[in-house]
C-alpha positions in Angstrom: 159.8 171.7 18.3 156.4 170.2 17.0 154.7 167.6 18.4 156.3 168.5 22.0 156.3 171.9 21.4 159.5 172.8 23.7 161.2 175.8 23.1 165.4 175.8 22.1 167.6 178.0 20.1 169.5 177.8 17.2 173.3 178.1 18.1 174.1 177.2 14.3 173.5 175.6 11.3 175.5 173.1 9.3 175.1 172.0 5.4 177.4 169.3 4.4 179.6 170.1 7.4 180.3 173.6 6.7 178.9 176.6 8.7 176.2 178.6 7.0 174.5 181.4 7.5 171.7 180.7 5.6 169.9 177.2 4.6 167.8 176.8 1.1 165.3 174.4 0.2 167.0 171.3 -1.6 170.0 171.6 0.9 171.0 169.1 3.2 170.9 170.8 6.6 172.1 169.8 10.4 170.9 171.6 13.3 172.8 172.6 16.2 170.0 172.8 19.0 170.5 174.3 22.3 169.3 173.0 25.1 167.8 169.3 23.4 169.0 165.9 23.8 169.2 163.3 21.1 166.2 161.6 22.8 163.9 163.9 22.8 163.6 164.3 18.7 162.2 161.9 16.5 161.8 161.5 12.9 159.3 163.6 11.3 159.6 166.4 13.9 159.4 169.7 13.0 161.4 172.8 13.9 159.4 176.3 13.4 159.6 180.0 14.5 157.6 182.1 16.1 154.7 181.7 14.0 152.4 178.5 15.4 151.4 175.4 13.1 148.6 173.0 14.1 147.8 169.3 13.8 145.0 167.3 12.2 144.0 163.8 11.4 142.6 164.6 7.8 144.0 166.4 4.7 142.7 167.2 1.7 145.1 166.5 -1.4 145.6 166.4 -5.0 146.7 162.6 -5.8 148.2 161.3 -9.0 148.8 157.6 -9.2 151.9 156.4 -11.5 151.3 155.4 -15.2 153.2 152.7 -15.2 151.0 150.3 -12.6 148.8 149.2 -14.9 147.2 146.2 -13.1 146.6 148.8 -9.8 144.0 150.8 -9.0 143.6 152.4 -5.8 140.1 151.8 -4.0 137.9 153.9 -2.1 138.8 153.6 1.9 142.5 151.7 0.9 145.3 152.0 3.3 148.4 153.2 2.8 151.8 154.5 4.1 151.9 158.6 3.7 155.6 160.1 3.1 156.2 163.7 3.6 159.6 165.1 4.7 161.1 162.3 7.2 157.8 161.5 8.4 156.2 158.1 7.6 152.2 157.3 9.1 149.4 155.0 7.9 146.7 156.8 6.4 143.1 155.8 5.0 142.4 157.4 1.3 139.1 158.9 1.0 138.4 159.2 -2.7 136.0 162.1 -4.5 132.8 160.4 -5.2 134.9 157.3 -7.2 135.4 154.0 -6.6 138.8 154.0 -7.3 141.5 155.9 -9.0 143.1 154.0 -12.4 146.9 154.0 -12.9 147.8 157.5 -14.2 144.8 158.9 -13.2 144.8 162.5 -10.8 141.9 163.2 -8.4 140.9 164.6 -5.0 141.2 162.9 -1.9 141.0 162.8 1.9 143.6 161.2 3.7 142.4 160.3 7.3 145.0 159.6 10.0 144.6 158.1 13.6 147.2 160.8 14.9 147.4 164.1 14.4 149.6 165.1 11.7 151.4 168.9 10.8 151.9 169.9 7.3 151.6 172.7 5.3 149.9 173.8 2.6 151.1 172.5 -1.2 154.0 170.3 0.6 154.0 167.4 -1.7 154.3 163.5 -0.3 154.0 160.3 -1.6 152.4 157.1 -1.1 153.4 153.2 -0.7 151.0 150.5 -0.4 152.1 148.4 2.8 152.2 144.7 1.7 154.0 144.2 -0.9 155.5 147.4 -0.1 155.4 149.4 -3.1 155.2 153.2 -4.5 151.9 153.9 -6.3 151.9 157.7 -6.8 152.0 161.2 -4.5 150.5 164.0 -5.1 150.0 168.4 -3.5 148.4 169.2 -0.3 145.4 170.9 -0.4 144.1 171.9 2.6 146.7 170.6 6.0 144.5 171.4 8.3 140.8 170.0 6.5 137.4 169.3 8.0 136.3 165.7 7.9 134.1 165.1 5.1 132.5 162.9 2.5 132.7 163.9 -1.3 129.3 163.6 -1.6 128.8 167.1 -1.3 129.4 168.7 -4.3 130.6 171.9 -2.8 133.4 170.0 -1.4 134.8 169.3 -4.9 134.0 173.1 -5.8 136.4 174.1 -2.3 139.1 172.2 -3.6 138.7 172.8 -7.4 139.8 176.5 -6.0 142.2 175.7 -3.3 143.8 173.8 -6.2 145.3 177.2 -8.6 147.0 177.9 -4.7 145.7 181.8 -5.3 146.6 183.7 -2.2 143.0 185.6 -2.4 141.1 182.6 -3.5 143.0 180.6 -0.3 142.0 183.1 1.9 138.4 183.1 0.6 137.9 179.2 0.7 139.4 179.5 4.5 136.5 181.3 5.4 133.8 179.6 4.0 135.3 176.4 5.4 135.4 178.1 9.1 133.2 180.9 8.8 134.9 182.5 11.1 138.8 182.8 12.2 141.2 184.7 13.9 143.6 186.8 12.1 146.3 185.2 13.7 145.7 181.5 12.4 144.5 182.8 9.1 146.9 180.3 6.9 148.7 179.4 9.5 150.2 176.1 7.9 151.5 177.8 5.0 154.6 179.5 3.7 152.7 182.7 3.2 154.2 185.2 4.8 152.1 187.7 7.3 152.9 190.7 5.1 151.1 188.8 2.2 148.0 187.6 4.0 147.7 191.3 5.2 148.0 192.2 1.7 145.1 190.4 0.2 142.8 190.6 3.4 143.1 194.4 3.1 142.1 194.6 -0.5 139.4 192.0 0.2 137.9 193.9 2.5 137.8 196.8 0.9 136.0 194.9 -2.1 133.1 194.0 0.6 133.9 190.2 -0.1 135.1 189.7 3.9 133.9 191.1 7.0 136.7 192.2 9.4 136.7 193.0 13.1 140.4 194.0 15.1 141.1 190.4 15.6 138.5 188.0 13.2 137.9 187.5 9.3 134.2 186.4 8.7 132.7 185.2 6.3 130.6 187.5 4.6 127.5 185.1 2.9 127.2 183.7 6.8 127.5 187.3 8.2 124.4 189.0 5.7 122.7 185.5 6.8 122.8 186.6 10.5 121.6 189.9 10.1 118.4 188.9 8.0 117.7 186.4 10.9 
């Protein structure tokens, strides 16, 4: 269970209260968790596998404010209330070298948070201004687990303008030149791509000679040549 990360088991699940087998995206879904008491979850909690996630206080995303406000615009540095899946958290909106976003409009942003916060890659969420409480817009996630920056840096927009298609080998590319280097293992780790898939496209990256590969690490092959002239 993520924040506390204790472990349980999954006697069985239940949609609409019917025993499944099997749960879908869309369903309405109830848990029967052994070995956790009522007290020990909270809203916006997240049940995963085997597989790890992580935590971080900024995101990248993709925001699109609603047509229909058309005496709002939202400012650089505003606060407001993030949504995504039950979980609700104030957040400070970053915006991509503009003052502000006009109603309808669709840009990049960083969404700063003063907690650490787990999602996952293209997980959409939505956003409320806190007084008057109000819903201005939503939008994709980007990058769950992004370095903090300021759009000033052109190459920033350029990282997200290819994170944006959500191409499996330009996601895996952009991962390395944000890191430069990373462990197989937590290569998209906050995603829904599965390990087969990564594999898939590391392997035929590598054998283009656009990664370097070790038994456990993906580099990133501009900062690798870089070393070696040095």
């Amino acid at each position: 269970i993520f924040p506390s990360y204790k472990k349980t088991r999954l006697r069985s699940l239940q949609t609409y209260k019917e025993k499944v087998e099997k749960a879908f995206p869309g369903s309405r879904v109830a848990l029967n968790l052994v070995g956790m008491e009522k007290n020990e979850l909270h809203r916006g909690d997240i049940v995963f596998g085997t597989k790890q996630i992580k935590a971080s206080k900024n995101i990248d995303v993709q925001i699109q404010l609603l047509p229909q406000l058309k005496k709002y615009s939202l400012t650089n540095r505003s606060e407001l209330v993030f949504f995504t899946g039950t979980k609700e958290i104030l957040a400070k909106a970053i915006l991509n070298q503009k003052k502000y976003f006009k109603a309808g409009e669709k840009g990049f942003a960083q969404l700063r948070f003063k907690e650490p916060l787990a999602t996952y890659l293209r997980d959409l969420f939505i956003l409320r201004i806190p007084s008057p409480p109000k819903t201005i817009g939503g939008g994709l996630i980007v990058d769950p687990l992004a370095h903090k920056h300021h759009f000033k840096d052109k190459d920033i927009l350029r990282f997200l303008q290819k994170r944006i298609k959500f191409d499996l080998r330009e996601l895996v590319l952009t991962e390395l030149k944000k890191n430069i280097f990373i462990k197989k293992d937590n290569l998209l780790i906050n995603s829904n791509y599965t390990d087969s898939e990564i594999r898939e496209v590391v392997e035929s990256l590598k054998k283009e000679g656009k990664i370097i590969t070790t038994n456990s690490w993906l580099i990133d092959k501009n900062y690798w040549q870089e070393q070696i002239i040095k």
